[in-house]
N, C-alpha and C positions, 0 to 999 in steps of 0.2 A: 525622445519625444518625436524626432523625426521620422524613426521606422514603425512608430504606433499609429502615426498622418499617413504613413504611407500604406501602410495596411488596408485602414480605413478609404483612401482611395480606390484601393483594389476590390477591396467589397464594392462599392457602390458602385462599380464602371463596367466589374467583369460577373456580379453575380457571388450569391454562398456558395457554390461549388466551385469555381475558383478561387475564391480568396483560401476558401480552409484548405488547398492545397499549397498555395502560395505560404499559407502559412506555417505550413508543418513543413516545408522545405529552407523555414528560415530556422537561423537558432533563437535563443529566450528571449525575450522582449527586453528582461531585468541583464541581459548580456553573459548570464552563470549560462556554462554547458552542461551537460547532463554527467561528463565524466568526472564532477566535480563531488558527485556522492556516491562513495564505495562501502561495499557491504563488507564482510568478512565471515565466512561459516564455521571456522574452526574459534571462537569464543569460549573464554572458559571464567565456567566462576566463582572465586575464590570463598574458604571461607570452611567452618565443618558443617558436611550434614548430619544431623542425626534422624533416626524416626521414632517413632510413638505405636506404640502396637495396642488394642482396645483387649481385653479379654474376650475368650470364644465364648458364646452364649449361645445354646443350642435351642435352634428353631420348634416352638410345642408343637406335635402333630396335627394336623388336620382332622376337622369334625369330619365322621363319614355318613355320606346321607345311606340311607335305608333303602 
């Protein structure tokens, strides 16, 4: 609650362009850091696939105009 006052301070003394840099120079308001959500690329997922194939049904020709 302190550093949410204190923000708020910095807005109204120093202007929106300093405060949103004051602000992006702090960390999270809620205290979580950013390296606290990790992704992972190599996922895998379990399980069998199958597939379904339609029958080939051949396109009728085109009318030809004259």
């Amino acid at each position: 609650m302190r550093k949410i006052l204190f923000l708020v301070a910095i807005f109204a003394i120093s202007g929106p362009a300093m405060a949103a840099t004051k602000l992006a120079s702090t960390d999270y308001v809620d205290g979580l850091t950013g390296e606290m959500v990790k992704t992972t690329t190599d996922q895998e997922v379990g399980g069998q696939k199958s597939f379904t194939t339609s029958p080939v049904v051949p396109t009728p020709p085109l009318p030809q105009s004259l």
